[in-house]
C-alpha positions, 0 to 999 in steps of 0.5 A: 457480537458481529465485530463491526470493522468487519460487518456486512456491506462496508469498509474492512479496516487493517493497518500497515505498521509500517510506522514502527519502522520508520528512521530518522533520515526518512526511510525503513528499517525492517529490523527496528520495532518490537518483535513480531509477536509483541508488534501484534498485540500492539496493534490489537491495543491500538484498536485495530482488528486486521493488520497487512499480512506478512509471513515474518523470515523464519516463520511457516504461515502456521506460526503467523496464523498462531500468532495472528490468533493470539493478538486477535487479529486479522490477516489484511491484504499483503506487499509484493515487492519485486525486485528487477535485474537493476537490483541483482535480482533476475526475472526468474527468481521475482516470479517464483518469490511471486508465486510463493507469496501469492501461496502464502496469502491464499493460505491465511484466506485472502485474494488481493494483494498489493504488487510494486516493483522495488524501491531502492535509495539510490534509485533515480525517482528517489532521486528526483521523487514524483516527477516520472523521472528518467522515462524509458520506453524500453524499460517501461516494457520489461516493467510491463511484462513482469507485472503482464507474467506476474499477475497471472501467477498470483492468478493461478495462485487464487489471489488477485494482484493490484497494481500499486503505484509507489514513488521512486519506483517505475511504476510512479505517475498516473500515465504509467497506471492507466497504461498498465490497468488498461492494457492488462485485463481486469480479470488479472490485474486490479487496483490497488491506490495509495492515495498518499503516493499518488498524490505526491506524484500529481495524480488524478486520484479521484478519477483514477479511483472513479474510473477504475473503481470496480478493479479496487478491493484495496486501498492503501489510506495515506494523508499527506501535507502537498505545501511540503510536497510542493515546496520540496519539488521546487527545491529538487528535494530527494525523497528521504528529504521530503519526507523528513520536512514533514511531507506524511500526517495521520489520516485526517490531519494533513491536507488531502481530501481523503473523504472525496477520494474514498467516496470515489470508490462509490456506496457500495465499497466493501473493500479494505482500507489499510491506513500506513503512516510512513514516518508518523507524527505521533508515537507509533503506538498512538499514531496507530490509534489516531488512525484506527478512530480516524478509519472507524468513523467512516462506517457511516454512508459513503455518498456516491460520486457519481 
């Protein structure tokens, strides 16, 4: 029986567990949760068929490929985080980790991947979150230039880079997006939205989705509550402070017009949905199945925004 997360002609479903990582003062803890073997099966359990690929430290993406096997799940379009020279990480060395990450993903048979630049907590955008803080031109640039050098390197790797805009980073506001999308071509660098950061920044998600649909093979699926949104940017809340006032929902239970934004993509999306919960209402476990039924329901027919 054909599984039907994955039948012909619609939406691919995975999950970012990002949820099992989440701590208390809002950020993640890549070391907290259950051991990557044990996380799997849990993901399998919670009605999941593919989960964002990530080779875990140690690991040869053989092992990951076993391991992917053995929970019977799916390798899901990965995260490149790239690191700047305001982290202690030079140009080089981002490019290089860019290019064995794009190896790894070509290896477990995948051709999108997500990339973003870093974000770390002492940065100024988690500072002051959502408002495009501390613009520079000259910074904009280099960001620029990387993501111009980077894109072609996941390019000759046979994986697609799509740009993924992500608060308290310098890739944050809907002008910076459009700028990157429509000055680097299309054959190099698509789209890759996360309807719940874009959202907290202001952006115009459903005509970004609509302008830049035929870029968009991945879609990071986020529900959010914009009342905390709203009220965290009038109290000059930082980032971890927003999101511990409640900010991220399970999809479907928050205030976005998910259905909308997702039905910009138009009828004939056959792209995936990746559903991350960045500090989960619910259990982890059960935070992953309110998203799995959520993902699932809409195997129905999308209608056309246009």
């Amino acid at each position: 029986m054909t599984d039907p997360q994955f039948a012909s002609g619609g939406y691919k479903f995975a999950l970012n567990p990002i949820q099992w990582f989440a701590t208390e003062d809002g950020w993640l803890d890549p070391t907290k949760g259950p051991a990557p073997r044990d996380l799997l099966k849990e993901i399998a359990r919670s009605g999941f068929h593919a989960v964002h690929a990530q080779v875990p430290g140690g690991w040869t993406t053989e092992d990951y490929k076993n391991a992917l096997k053995d929970a019977g799940l799916q390798p899901a379009p990965g995260y490149l985080s790239m690191g700047l020279p305001e982290h202690g990480v030079d140009i080089a060395t981002t490019l290089e980790t860019a290019r064995t990450s794009a190896a790894q993903q070509a290896q477990l048979g995948l051709t999108d991947m997500f990339i973003a630049t870093r974000m770390t907590k002492d940065a100024p955008r988690v500072k002051r979150p959502g408002v495009g803080a501390e613009f520079d031109e000259a910074r904009f640039v280099m960001i620029f230039d990387l993501v111009e050098r980077a894109s072609a390197i996941l390019r000759e790797e046979g994986v697609k880079a799509a740009l993924h805009p992500h608060i308290g980073t310098w890739i944050e506001t809907e002008a910076e997006t459009r700028r990157l999308l429509d000055n680097i071509g299309s054959d190099q660098l698509g789209f890759g939205p996360d309807t719940g950061h874009l959202s907290w920044a202001g952006a115009d998600i459903i005509g970004l989705m609509s302008d830049y649909r035929d870029r968009t093979q991945v879609v990071h699926v986020k529900d959010c509550r914009l009342s905390v949104r709203d009220a965290a940017k009038a109290a000059g809340k930082s980032y971890q402070e927003t999101v511990v006032s409640g900010l991220w929902a399970e999809p479907g239970t928050g205030e976005l017009d998910l259905d909308g934004m997702l039905a910009a993509l138009g009828p004939d999306f056959d792209g995936w949905l990746i559903a991350e919960v960045d500090f989960p209402t619910l259990p982890p476990f059960e935070c992953a199945q309110a998203s799995a039924e959520w993902l699932a329901d809409l195997r129905r027919p999308v209608p056309s925004s246009r």
